[in-house]
N, C-alpha and C positions, 0 to 999 in steps of 0.2 A: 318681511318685518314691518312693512306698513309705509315706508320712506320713498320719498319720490328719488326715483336717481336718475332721471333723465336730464336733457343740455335743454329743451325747449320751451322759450317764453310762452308759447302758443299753449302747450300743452299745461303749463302751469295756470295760465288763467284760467285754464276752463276744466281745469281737474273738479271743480268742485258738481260736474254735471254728474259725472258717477261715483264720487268718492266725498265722505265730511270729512273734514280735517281734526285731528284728534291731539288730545296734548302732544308737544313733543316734536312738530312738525310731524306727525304721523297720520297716513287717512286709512280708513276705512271705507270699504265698499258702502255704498247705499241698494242694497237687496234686503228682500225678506225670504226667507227659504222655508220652503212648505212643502210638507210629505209626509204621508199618512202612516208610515213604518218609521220609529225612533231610531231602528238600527245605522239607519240610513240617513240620519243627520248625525247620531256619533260619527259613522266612516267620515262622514267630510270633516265634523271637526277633529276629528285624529287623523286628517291629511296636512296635505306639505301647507295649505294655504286656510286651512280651521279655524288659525288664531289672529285672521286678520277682521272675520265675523264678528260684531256683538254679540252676545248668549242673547240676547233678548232678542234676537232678528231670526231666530227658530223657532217654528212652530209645526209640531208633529200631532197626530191622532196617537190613538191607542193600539191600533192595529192598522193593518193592509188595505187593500180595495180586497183580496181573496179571490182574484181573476186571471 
């Protein structure tokens, strides 16, 4: 759900190296997800952790590599 739940000052300071912090106290990852088959960024976003991505941090082609 995007919430930090850990006990560590350490890890709080420096959450912000792989995660923004989003309203709400909530972070989101800092990735950009790139593949060349759209199927295959739906599967992640219809997995357990999809909705903690931006929609704008996906970027697919139109088809496969075909190899």
């Amino acid at each position: 759900n995007g919430v930090y739940n850990g006990t560590s000052e350490l890890q709080l300071e420096r959450i912000n190296v792989y995660f923004n912090e989003a309203s709400g106290n909530k972070y989101v990852p800092r990735a950009v997800l790139v593949n060349l088959k759209p199927g295959t960024m739906d599967a992640v976003r219809a997995g357990p952790f999809g909705q903690l991505f931006r929609p704008n941090n996906f970027f697919f082609g139109q088809s496969g590599a075909g190899n």
